[in-house]
DRENDO-1510 file (C-alpha; in Angstrom, 1 decimal, always signed):
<recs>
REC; n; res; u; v; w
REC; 1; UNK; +5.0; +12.7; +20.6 .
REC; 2; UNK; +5.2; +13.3; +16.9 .
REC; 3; UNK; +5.1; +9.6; +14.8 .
REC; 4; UNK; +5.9; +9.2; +11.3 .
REC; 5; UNK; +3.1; +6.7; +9.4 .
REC; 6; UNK; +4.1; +5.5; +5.7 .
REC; 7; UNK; +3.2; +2.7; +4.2 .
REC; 8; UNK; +3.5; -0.1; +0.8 .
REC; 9; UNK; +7.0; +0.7; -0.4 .
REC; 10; UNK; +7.2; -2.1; -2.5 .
REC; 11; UNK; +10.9; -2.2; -3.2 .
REC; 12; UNK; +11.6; -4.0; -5.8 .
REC; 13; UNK; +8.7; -2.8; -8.0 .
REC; 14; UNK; +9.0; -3.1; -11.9 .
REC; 15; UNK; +6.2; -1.4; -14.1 .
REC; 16; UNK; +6.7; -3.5; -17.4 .
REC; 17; UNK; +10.3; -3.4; -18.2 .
REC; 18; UNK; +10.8; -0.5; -16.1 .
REC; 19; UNK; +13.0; -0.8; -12.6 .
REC; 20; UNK; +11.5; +1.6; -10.0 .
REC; 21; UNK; +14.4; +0.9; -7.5 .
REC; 22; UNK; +16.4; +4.2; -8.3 .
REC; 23; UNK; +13.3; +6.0; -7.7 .
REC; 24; UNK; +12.6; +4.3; -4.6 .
REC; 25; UNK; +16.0; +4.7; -3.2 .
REC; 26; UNK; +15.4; +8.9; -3.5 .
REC; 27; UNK; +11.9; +8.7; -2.5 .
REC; 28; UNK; +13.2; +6.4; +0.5 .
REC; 29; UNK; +16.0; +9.3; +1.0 .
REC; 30; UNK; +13.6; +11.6; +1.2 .
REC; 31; UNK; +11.6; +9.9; +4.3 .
REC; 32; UNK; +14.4; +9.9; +5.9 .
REC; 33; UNK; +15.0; +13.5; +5.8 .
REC; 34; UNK; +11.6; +14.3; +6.8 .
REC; 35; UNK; +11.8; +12.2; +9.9 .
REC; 36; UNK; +15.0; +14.3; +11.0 .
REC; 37; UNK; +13.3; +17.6; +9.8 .
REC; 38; UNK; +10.1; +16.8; +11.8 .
REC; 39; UNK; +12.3; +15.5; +15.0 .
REC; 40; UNK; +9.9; +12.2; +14.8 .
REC; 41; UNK; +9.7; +9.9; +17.8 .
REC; 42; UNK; +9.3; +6.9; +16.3 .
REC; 43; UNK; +8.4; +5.6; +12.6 .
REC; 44; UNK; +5.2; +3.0; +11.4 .
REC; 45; UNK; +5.4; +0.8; +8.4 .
REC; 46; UNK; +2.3; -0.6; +7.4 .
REC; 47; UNK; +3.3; -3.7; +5.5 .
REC; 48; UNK; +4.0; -4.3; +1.9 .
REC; 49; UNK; +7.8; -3.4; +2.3 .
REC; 50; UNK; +9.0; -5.8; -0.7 .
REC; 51; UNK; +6.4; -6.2; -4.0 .
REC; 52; UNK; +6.9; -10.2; -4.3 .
REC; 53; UNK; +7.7; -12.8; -1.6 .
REC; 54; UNK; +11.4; -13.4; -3.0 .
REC; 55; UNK; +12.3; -9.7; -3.9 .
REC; 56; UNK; +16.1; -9.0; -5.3 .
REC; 57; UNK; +19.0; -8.7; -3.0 .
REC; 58; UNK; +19.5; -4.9; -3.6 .
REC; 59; UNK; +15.7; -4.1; -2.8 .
REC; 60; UNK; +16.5; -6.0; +0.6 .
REC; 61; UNK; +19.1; -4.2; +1.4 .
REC; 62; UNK; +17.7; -0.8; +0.5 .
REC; 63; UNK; +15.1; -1.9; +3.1 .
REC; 64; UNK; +17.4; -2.7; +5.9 .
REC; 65; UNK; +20.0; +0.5; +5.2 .
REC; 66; UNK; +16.4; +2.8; +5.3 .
REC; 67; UNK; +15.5; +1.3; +8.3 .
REC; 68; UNK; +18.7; +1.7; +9.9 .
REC; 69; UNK; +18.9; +5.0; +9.2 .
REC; 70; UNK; +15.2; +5.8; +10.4 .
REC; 71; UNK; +16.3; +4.8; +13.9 .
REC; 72; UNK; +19.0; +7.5; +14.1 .
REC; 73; UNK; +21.1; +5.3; +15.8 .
REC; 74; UNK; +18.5; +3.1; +17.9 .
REC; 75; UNK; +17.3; +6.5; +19.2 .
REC; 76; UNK; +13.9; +6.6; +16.8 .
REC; 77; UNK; +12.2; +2.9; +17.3 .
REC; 78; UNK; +10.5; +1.7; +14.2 .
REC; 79; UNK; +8.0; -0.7; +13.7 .
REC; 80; UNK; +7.5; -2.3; +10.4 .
REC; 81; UNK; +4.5; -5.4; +9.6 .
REC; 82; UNK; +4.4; -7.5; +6.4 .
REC; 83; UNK; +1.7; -6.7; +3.9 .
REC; 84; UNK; -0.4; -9.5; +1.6 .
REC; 85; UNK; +3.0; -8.4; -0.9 .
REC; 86; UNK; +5.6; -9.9; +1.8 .
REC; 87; UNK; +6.9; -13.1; +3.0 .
REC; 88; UNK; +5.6; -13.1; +6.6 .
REC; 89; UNK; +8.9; -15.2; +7.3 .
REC; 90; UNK; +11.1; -13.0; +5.2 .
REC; 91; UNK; +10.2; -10.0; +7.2 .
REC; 92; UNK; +10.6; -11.4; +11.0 .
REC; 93; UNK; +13.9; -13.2; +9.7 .
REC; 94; UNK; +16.2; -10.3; +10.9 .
REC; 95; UNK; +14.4; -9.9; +14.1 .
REC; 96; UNK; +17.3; -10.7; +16.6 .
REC; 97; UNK; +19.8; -8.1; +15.2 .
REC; 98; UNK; +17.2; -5.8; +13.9 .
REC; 99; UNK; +15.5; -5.2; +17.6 .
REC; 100; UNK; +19.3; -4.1; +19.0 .
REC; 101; UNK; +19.1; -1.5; +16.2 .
REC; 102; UNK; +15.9; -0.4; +17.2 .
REC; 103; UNK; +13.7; -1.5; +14.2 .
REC; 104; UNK; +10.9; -3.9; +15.4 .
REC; 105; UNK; +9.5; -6.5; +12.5 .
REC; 106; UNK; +6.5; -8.2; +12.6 .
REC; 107; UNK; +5.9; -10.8; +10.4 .
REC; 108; UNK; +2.3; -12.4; +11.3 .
REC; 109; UNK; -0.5; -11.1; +13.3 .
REC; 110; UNK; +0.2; -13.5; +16.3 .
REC; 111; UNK; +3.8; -12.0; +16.2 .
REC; 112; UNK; +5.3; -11.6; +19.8 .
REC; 113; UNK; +8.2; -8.9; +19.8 .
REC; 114; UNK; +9.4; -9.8; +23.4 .
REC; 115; UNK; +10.4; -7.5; +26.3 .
REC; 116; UNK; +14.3; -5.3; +25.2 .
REC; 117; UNK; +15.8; -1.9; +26.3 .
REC; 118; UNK; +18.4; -0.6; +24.3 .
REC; 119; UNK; +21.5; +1.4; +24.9 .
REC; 120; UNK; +19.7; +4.6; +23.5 .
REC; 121; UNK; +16.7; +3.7; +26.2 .
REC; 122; UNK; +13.9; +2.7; +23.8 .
REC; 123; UNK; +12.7; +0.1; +25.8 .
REC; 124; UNK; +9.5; -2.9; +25.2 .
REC; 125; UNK; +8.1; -2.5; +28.2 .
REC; 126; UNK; +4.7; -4.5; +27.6 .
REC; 127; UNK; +4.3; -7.5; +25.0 .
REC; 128; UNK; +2.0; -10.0; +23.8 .
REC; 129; UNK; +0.9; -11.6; +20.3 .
REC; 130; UNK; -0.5; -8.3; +18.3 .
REC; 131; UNK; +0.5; -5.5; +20.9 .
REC; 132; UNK; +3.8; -3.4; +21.9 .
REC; 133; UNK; +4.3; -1.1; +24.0 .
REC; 134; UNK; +7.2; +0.8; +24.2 .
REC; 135; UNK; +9.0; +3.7; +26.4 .
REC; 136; UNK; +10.8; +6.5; +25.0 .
REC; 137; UNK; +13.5; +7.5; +27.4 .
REC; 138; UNK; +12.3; +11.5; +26.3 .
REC; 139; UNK; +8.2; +10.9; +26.9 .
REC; 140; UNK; +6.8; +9.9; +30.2 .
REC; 141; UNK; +3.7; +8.1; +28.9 .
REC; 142; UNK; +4.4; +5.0; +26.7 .
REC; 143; UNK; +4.1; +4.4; +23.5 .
REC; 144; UNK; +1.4; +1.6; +22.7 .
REC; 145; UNK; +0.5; +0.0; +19.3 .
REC; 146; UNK; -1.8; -3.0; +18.6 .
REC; 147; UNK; -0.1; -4.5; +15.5 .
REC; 148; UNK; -2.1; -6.8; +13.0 .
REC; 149; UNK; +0.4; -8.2; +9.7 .
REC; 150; UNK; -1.9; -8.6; +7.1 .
REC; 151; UNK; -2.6; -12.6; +6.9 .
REC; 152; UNK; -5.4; -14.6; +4.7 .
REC; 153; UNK; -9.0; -15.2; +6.3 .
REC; 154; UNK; -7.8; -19.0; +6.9 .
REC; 155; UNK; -4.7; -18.0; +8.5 .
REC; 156; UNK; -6.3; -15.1; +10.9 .
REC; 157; UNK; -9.1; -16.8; +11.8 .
REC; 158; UNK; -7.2; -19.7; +13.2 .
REC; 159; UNK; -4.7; -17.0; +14.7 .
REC; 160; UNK; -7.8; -15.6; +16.2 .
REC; 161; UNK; -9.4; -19.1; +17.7 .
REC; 162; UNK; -12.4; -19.2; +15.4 .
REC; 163; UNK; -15.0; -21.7; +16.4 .
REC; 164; UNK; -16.1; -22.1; +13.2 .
REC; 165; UNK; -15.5; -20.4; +9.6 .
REC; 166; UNK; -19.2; -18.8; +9.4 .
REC; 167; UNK; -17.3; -16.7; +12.3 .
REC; 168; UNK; -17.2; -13.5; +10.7 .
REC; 169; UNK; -13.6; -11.8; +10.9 .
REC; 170; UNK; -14.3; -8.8; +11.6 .
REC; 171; UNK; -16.2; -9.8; +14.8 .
REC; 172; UNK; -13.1; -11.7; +15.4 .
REC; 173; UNK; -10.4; -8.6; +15.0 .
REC; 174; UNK; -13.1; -6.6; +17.3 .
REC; 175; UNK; -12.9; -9.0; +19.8 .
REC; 176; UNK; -9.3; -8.9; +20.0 .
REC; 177; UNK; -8.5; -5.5; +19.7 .
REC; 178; UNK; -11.3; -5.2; +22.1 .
REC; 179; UNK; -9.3; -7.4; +24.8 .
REC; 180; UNK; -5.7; -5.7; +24.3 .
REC; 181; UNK; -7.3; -2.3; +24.3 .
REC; 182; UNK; -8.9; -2.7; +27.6 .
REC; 183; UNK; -5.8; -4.9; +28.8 .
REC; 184; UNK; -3.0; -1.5; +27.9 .
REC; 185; UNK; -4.9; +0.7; +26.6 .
REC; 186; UNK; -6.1; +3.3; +29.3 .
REC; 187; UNK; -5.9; +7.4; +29.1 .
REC; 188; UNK; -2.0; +7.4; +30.2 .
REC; 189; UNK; -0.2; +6.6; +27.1 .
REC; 190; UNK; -0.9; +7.2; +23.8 .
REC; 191; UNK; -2.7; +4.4; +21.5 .
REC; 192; UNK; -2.7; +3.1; +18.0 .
REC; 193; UNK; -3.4; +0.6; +16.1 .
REC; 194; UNK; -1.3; -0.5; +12.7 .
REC; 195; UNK; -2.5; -3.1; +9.8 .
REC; 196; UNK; -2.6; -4.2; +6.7 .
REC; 197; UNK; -6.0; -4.9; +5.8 .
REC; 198; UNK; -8.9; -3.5; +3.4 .
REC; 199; UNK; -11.1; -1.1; +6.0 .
REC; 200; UNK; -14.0; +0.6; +4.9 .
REC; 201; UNK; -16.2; +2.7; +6.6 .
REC; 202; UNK; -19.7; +0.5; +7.0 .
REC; 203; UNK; -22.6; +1.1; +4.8 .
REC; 204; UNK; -20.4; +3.6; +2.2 .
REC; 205; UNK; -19.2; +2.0; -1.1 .
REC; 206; UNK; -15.6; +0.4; -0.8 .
REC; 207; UNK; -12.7; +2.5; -1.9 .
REC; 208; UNK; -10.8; +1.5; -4.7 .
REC; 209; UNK; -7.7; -1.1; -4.5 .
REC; 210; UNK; -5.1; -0.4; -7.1 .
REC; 211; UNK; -5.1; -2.0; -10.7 .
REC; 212; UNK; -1.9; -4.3; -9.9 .
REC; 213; UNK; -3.0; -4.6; -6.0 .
REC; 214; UNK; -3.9; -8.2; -4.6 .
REC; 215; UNK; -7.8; -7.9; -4.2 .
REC; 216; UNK; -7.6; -9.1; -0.4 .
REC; 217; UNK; -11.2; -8.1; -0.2 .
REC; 218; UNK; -12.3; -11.3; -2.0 .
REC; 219; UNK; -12.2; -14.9; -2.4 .
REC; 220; UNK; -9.6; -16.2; -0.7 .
REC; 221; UNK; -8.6; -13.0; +1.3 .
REC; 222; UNK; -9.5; -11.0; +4.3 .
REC; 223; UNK; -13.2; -9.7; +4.5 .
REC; 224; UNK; -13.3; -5.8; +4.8 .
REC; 225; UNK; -13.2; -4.2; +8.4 .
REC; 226; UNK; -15.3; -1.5; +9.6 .
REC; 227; UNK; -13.9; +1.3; +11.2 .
REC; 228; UNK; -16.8; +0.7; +13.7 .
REC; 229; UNK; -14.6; -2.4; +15.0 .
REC; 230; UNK; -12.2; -0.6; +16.1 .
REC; 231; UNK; -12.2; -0.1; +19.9 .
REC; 232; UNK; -12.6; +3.8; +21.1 .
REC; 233; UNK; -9.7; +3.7; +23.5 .
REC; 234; UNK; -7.3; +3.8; +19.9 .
REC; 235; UNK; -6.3; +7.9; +19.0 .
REC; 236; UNK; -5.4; +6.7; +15.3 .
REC; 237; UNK; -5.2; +3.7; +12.8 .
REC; 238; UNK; -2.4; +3.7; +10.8 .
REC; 239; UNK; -3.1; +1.2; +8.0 .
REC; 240; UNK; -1.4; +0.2; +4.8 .
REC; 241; UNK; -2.7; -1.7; +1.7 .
REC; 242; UNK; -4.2; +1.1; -0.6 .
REC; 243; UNK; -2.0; +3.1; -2.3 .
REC; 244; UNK; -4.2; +6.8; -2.5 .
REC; 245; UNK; -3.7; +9.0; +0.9 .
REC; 246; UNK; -7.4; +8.7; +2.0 .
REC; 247; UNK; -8.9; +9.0; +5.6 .
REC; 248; UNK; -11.3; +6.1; +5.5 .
REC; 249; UNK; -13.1; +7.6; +9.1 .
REC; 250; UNK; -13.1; +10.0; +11.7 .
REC; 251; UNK; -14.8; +8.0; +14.3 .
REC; 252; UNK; -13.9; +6.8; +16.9 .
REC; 253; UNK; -10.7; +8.0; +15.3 .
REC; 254; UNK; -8.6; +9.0; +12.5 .
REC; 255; UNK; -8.4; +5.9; +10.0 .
REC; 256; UNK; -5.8; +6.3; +7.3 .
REC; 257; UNK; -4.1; +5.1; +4.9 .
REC; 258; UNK; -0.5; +7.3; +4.4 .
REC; 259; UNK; -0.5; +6.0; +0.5 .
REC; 260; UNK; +2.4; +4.8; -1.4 .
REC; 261; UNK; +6.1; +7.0; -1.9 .
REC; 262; UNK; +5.4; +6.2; -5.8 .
REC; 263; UNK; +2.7; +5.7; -8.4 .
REC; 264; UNK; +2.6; +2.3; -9.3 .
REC; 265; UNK; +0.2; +1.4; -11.7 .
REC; 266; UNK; -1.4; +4.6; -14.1 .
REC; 267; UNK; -4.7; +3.9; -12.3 .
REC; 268; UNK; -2.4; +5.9; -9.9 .
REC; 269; UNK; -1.4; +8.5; -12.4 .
REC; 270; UNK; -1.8; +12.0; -11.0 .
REC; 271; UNK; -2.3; +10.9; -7.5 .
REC; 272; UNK; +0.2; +13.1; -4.5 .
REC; 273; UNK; +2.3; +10.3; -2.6 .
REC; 274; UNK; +2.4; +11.4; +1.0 .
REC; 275; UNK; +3.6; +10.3; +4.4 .
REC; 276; UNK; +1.7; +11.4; +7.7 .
REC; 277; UNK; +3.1; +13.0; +10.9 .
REC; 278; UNK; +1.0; +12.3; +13.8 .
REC; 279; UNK; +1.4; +14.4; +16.9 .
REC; 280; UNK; -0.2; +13.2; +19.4 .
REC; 281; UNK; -1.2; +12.8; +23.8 .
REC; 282; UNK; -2.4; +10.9; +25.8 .
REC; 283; UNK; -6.2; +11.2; +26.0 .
REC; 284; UNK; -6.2; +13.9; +23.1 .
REC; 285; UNK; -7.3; +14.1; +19.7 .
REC; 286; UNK; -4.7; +13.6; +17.0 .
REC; 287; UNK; -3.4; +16.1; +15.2 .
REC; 288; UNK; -2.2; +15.5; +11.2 .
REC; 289; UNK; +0.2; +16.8; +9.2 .
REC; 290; UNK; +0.5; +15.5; +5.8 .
REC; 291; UNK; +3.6; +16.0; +3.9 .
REC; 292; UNK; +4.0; +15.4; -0.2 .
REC; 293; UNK; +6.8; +13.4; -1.5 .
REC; 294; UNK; +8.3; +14.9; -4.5 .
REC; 295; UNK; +11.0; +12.3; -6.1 .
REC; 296; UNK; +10.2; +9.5; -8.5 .
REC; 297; UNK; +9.1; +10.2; -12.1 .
REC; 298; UNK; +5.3; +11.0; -12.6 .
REC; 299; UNK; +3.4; +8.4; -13.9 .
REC; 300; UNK; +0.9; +10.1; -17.0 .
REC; 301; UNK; -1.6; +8.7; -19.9 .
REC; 302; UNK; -1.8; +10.7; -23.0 .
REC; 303; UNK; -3.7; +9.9; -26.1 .
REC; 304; UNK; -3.1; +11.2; -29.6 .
REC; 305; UNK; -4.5; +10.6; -32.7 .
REC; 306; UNK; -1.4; +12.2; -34.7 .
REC; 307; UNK; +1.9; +10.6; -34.4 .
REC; 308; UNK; +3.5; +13.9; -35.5 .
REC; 309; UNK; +1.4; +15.6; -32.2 .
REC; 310; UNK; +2.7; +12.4; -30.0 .
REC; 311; UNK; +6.6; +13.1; -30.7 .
REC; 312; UNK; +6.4; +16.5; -30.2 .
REC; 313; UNK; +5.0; +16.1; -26.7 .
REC; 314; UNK; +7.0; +13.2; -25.8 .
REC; 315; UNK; +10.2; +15.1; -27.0 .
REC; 316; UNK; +9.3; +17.6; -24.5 .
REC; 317; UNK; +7.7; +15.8; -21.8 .
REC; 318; UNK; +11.2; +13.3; -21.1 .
REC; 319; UNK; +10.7; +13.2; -17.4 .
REC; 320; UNK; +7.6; +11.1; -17.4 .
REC; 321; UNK; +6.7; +6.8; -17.5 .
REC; 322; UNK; +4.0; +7.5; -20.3 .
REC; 323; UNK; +1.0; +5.1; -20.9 .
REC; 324; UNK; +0.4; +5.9; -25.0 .
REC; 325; UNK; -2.2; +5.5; -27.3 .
REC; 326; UNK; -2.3; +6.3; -30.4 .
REC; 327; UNK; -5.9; +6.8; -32.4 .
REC; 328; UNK; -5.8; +5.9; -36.1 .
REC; 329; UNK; -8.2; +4.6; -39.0 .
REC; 330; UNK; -4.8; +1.8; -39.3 .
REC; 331; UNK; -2.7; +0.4; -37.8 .
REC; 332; UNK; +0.7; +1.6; -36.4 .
REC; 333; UNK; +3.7; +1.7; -38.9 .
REC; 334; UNK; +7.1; +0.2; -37.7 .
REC; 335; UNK; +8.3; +3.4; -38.6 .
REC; 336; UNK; +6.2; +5.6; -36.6 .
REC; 337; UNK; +6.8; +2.9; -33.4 .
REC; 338; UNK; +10.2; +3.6; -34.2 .
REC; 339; UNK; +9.8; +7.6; -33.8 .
REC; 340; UNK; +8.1; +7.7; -30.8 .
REC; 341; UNK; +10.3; +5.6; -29.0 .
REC; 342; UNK; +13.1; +7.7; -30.4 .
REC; 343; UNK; +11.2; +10.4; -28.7 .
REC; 344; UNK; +11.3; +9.6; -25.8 .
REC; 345; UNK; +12.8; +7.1; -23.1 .
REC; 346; UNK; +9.7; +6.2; -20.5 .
REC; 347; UNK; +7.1; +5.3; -23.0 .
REC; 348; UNK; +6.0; +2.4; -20.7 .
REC; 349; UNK; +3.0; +1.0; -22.9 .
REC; 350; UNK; +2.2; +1.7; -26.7 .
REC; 351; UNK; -1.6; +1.0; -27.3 .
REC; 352; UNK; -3.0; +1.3; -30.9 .
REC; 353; UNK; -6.1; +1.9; -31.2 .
REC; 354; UNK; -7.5; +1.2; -34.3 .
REC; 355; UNK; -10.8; +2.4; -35.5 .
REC; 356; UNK; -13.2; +0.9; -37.7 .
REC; 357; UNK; -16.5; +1.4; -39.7 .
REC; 358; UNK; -19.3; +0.0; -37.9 .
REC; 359; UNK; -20.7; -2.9; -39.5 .
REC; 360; UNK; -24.6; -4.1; -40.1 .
REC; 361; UNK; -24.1; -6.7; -37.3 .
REC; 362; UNK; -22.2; -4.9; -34.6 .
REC; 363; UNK; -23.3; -0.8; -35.5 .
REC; 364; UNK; -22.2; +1.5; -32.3 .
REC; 365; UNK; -19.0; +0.0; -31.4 .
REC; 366; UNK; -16.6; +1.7; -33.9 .
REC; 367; UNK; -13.2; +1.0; -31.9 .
REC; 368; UNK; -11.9; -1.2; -29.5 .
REC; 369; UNK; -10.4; +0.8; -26.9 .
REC; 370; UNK; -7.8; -1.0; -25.6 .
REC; 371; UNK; -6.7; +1.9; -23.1 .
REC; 372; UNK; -9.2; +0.8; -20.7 .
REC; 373; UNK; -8.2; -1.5; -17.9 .
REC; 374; UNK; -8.4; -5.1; -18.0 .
REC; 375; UNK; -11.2; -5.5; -15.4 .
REC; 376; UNK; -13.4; -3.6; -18.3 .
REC; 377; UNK; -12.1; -5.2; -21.5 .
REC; 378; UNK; -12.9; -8.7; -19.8 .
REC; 379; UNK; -16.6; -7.7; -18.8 .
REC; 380; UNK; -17.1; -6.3; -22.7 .
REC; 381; UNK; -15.2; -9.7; -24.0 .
REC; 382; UNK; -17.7; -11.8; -21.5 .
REC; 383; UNK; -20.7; -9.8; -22.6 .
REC; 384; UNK; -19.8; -10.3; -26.3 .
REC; 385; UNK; -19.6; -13.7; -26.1 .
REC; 386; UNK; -22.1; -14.8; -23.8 .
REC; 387; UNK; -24.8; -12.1; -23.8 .
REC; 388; UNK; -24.7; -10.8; -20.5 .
REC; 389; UNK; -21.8; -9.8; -18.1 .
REC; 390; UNK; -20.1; -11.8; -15.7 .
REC; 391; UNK; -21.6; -12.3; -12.0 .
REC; 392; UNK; -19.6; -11.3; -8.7 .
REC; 393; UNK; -18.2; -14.3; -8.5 .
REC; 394; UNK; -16.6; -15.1; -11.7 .
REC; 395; UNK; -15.5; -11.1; -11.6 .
REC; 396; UNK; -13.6; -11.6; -8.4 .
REC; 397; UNK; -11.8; -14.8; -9.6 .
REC; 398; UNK; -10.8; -12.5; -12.1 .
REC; 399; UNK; -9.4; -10.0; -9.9 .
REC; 400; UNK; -7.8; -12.7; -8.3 .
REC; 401; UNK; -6.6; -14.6; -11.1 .
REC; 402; UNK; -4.8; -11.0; -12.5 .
REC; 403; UNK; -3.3; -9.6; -9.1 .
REC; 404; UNK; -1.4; -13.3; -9.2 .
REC; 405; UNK; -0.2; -13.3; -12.6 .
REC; 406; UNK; +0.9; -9.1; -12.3 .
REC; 407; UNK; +3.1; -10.7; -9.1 .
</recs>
């Protein structure tokens, strides 16, 4: 069985005053020639399919046209969960006409899809709150997924019958998963697990979430799950939430996250969007084939500290969303703003920066460089006014405070 795992679309995506949705609609394009390429069974979406709970109408229906056309006719079944980005309600909305098409939503964790066979013979067999299982009419072992929507602690842990909220919830997801996997999941059919949630592998340091990303490892959100909590019967976990493809464990199983189809933000600049093909048995080890997506412009920074040297490059450089800044003893001219953005058409953020002569009181800090990102500049800006840098705390309000005001 060959299964096609992407993840955090984001359709309807702006970066500044920038629309992303042509990009997305040939990056889209392009998964859905790879699915027919690769002859994939069936297709996961791991949440974050819109960027803000109310996204505009033609990023919905670029959604509902890709996921259409995924099925290949009700012949592929796709399963799609909403990410911390979606309107959990938004996302099961369609569910009566979407599941005759063969394109499965769910929009919370205790989401139950309900028993269907289609005219193409996809067919739910099994079904309950957080678990599918599905038969394809050309396989003759099932398809099984335990399926967790990404949801706030408060929200899960109620989902999950927390006794109290010093209940930790990844003990609490264990436990679950635990109870589904030994309900379905034996060595006849082949079993994943789908989320979108922050997993890190325990005792390692946490990967990195993405400038513009909802921290949902912090106040308010979803602690981070360890790899170790996921039961051994699973062959691979197919999660969504960071945007960098990055296998977060080996054991008991692959744990990966397929990354974004675009660069979002330029602390993604450089970065290779992927999706993963997963072939996979019953009872064997996975097998994964990674395949790089090549539409949507390249996101790239570039620093200067002659205009002159800055047109040039931008005038041939056009196919880029460029992050600028230019180095100077003063600051920018009109004119010189002016030329550059003559120059070219995807300059997506101009930053001066200006340097200065160190003074008695402040010697060492010749420029303020306002390239870095705003996490940074608010711990120097904190230190400089009250001596010492902000505690964990007060830093992950931040986090939180910024991922709301970028939505």
């Amino acid at each position: 069985m060959r299964i096609l795992h992407t993840a955090d679309w984001h359709l309807g995506k702006r970066l500044e005053r920038f629309s992303r949705l042509e990009e997305q609609r040939l990056v889209l394009d392009e998964i859905c020639c790879i699915a027919d390429e690769q002859n994939v069974d069936a297709v996961l979406v791991a949440g974050d399919l819109f960027d803000t709970f109310n996204p505009p109408t033609e990023a919905v229906e670029l959604l509902y046209k890709t996921l259409k056309r995924l099925t290949n006719n009700g012949k592929r079944p796709v399963i799609a969960i909403a990410g911390n980005h979606d309107s959990p309600e938004r996302i099961d909305a369609p569910d009566a006409i979407a599941r005759e098409c063969g394109i499965f939503f769910a929009g919370y964790p205790d989401t139950d899809l309900g028993k269907i066979k289609l005219d193409s013979g996809v067919e739910i067999v099994r079904t309950e709150p957080g678990f599918i299982e599905l038969q394809l009419p050309s396989f003759s072992y099932p398809l099984r997924v335990l399926i967790t929507p990404y949801a706030n602690e408060v929200r899960l842990k109620t989902m999950l019958n927390a006794e109290s909220n010093e209940d930790e919830l990844r003990n609490l997801l264990q436990q679950k998963w635990q109870e589904l996997a030994n309900n379905y999941c034996d060595a006849n059919g082949v079993n994943l697990l789908m989320a979108h949630l922050f997993f890190m592998k325990k005792g390692e340091t946490p990967p990195d979430e993405p400038d513009d990303e909802k921290p949902i490892l912090h106040i308010g959100g979803a602690q981070a799950i360890y790899s170790e909590n996921i039961p051994t019967q699973i062959q691979y976990v197919a999660l969504g939430h960071l945007h960098r493809y990055q296998t977060i464990d080996t054991k008991p199983c692959p744990v990966v996250y397929s990354s974004s189809p675009l660069s979002y933000s330029f602390s993604e600049a450089g970065q290779i969007k992927q999706v993963a093909i997963i072939n996979i048995e019953p009872a064997k080890e996975v097998e994964i084939q990674k395949i790089a997506l090549t539409q949507g412009k390249p996101l790239i920074r570039k620093s200067f500290d002659k205009v002159d040297d800055a047109v040039e490059w931008l005038s041939t450089n056009p196919d880029y969303l460029v992050e600028l800044t230019i180095v100077s003893d003063e600051y920018l001219k009109s004119t010189d703003r002016k030329r550059l953005e003559q120059a070219h058409e995807g300059i997506v953020t101009l930053i001066p920066e200006i340097k200065s002569a160190p003074s008695d009181a402040d010697r060492g800090n010749s420029s303020i460089d306002l390239s870095q990102d705003m996490e940074t500049l608010f711990i120097q800006y904190f230190k400089h006014r009250k001596g010492q840098e902000p505690n964990d705390e007060l830093l992950n309000l931040f986090k939180e405070l910024k991922a709301e005001g970028n939505e």
